[in-house]
DRENNULO-21869 format. One record per residue (C-alpha): residue in three letters; x, y, z; residue number from 1. Coordinates in Angstrom, 1 decimal, m for minus. Example, Ala and Ser with C-alpha at 12.3 -4.5 7.8 and 13.67 -1.06 7.14 Angstrom:
// residues 2
("ALA", (12.3, m4.5, 7.8), 1);
("SER", (13.7, m1.1, 7.1), 2);
***
This chain:
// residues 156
("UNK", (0.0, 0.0, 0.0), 1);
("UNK", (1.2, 3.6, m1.3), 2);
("UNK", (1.8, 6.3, 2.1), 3);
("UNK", (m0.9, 8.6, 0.4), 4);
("UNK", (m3.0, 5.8, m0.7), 5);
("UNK", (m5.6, 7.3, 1.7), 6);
("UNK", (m6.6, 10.7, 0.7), 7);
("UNK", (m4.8, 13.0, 3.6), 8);
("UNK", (m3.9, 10.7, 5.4), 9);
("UNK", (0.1, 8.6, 6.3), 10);
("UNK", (0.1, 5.1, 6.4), 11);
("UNK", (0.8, 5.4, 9.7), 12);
("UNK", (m2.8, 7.2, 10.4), 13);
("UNK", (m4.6, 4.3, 8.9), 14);
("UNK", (m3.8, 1.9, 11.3), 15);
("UNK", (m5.9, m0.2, 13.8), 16);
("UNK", (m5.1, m0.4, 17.1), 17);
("UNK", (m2.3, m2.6, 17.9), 18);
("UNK", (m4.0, m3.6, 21.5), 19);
("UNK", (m7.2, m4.9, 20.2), 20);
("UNK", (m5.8, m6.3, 17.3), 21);
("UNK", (m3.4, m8.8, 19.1), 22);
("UNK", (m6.1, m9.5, 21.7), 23);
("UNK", (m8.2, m10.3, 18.6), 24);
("UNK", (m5.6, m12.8, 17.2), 25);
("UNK", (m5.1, m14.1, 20.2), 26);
("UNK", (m8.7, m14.7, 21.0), 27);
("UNK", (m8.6, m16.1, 17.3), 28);
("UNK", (m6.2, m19.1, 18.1), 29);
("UNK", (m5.5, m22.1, 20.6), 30);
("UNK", (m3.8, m21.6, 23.8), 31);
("UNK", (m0.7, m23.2, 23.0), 32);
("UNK", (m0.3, m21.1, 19.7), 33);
("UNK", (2.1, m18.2, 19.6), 34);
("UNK", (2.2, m15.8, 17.2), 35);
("UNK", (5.8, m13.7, 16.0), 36);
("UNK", (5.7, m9.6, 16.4), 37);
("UNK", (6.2, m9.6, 12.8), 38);
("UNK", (3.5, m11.7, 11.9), 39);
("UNK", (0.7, m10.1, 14.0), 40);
("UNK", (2.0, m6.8, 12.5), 41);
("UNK", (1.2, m8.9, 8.8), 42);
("UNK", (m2.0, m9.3, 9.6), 43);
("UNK", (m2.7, m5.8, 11.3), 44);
("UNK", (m1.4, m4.4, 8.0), 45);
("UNK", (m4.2, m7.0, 6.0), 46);
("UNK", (m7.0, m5.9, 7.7), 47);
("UNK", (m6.5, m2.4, 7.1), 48);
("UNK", (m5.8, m3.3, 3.4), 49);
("UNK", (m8.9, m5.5, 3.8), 50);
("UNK", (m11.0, m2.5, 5.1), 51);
("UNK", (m9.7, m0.2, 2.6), 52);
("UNK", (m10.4, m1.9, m0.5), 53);
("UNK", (m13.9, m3.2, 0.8), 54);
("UNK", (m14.8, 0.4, 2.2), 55);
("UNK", (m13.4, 1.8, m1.6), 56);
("UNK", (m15.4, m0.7, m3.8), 57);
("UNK", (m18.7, 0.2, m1.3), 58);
("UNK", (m18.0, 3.9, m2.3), 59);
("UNK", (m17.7, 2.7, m5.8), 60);
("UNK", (m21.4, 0.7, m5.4), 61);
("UNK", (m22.9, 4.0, m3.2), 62);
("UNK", (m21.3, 6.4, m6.3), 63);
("UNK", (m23.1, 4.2, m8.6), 64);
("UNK", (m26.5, 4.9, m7.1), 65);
("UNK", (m26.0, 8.3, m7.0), 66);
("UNK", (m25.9, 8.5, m3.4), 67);
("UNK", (m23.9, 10.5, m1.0), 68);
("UNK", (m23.7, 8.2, 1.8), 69);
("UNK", (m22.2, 4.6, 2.1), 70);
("UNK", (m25.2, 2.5, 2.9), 71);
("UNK", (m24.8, m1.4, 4.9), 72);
("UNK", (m26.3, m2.4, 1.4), 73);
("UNK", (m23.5, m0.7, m0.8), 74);
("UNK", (m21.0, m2.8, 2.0), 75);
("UNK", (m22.6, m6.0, 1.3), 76);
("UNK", (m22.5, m5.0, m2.4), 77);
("UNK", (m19.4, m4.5, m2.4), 78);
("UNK", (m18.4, m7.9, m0.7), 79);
("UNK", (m20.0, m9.8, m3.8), 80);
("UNK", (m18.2, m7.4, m5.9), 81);
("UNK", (m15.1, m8.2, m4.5), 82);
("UNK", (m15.7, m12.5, m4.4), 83);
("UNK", (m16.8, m12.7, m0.6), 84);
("UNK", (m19.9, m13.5, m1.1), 85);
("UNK", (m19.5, m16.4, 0.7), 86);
("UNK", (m19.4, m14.2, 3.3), 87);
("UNK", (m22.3, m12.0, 3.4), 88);
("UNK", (m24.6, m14.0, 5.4), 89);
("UNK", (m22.5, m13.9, 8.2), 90);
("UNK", (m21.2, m10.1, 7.8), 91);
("UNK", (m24.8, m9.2, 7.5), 92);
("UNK", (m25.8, m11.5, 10.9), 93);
("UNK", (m23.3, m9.6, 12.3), 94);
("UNK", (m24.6, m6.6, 11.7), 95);
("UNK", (m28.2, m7.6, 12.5), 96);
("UNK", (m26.6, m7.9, 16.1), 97);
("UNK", (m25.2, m4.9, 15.8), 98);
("UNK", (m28.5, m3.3, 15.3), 99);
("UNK", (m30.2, m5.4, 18.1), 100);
("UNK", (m27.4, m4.4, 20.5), 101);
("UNK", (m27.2, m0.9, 19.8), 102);
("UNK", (m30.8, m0.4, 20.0), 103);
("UNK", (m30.5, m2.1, 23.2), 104);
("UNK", (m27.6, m0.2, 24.7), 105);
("UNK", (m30.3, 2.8, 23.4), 106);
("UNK", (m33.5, 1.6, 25.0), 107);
("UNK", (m31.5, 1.0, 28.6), 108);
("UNK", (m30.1, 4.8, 28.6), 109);
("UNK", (m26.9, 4.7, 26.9), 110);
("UNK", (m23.2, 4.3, 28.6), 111);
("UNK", (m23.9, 6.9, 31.2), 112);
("UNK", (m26.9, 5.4, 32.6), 113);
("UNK", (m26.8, 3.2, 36.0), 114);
("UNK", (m29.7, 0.5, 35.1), 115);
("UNK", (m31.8, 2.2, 37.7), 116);
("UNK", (m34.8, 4.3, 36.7), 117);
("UNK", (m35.4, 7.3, 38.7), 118);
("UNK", (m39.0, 9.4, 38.8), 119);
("UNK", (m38.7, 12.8, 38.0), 120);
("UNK", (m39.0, 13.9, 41.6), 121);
("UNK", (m35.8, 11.5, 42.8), 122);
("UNK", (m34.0, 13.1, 40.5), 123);
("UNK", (m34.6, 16.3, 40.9), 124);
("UNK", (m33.8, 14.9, 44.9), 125);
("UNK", (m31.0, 13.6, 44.1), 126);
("UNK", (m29.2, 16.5, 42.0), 127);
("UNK", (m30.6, 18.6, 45.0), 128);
("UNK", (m28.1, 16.4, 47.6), 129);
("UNK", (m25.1, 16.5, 45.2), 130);
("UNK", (m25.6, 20.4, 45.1), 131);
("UNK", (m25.2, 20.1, 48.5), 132);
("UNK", (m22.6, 18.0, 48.6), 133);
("UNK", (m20.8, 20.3, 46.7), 134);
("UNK", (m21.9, 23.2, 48.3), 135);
("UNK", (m20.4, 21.7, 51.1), 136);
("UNK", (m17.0, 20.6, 49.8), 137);
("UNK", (m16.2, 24.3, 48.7), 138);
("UNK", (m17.0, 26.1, 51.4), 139);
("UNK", (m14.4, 23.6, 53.6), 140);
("UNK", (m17.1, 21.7, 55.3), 141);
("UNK", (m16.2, 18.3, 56.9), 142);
("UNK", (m19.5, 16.3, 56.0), 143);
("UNK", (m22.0, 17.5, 53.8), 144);
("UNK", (m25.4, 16.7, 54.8), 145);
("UNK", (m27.1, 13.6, 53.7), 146);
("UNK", (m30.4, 14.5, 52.8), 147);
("UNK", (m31.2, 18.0, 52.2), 148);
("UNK", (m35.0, 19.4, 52.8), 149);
("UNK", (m37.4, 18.7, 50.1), 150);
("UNK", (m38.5, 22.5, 49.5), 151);
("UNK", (m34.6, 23.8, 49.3), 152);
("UNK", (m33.7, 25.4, 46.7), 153);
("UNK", (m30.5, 26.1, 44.4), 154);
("UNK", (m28.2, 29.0, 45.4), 155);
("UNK", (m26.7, 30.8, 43.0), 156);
***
């Protein structure tokens, strides 16, 4: 692969992170199998060449459907473009998942929810005791006070 072969970009910008990769492979093989620096660096290097041929034939399929945007569709497209057909069932099971997990991840309040559900009126409780909290931590206070009164309002 040409340096420049992606547009603006270095070859060593269009990489994949090392980490995950070799925890990948790893995950990949038997226990007992080792796999050489330079080797895992082989196949880091053919799965970005892998994702940047498949992404530039799906631009090719998307280009030649006049649209502007690369579409699952133009991806799995692309695959029986490219002679991995055999693999679309999988890739598109995959991404079925995908979907199914997202959606999920979506439904259940994203990363930054807790998995607890709060009424309107425990939260607005509970952002009521962390004010006080903090309150408490600036002006030097030891302990902030656990509960604070239900009518108290925010000072400014």
């Amino acid at each position: 692969m040409d340096p420049m072969d992606i547009v603006g970009k270095t070859k060593e910008d269009a990489s994949l992170p090392k980490a995950t990769m070799t925890k990948i492979i790893k995950e990949m093989l038997p226990p007992d199998v080792r796999v050489a620096r330079d080797a895992q660096d082989l196949l880091i290097e053919c799965c970005v060449e892998f994702i940047n041929l498949v992404s530039s034939e799906s631009n090719e399929v998307c280009s030649r459907e006049d649209k502007r945007t690369i579409a699952p569709e133009h991806v799995l497209k692309a695959l029986q473009v490219l002679g991995f057909g055999d693999y679309i069932e999988d890739v598109y099971a995959a991404y079925e998942h995908h979907k199914t997990e997202t959606l999920h991840d979506s439904l259940k309040g994203g990363k930054w929810s807790n998995g607890a559900e709060m009424t309107e009126e425990e939260a607005a409780a509970e952002q009521q005791r962390m004010f006080a909290e903090a309150r408490a931590r600036m002006n030097g206070s030891a302990a902030a006070p656990k509960q604070p009164d239900a009518d108290q309002t925010i000072e400014s």
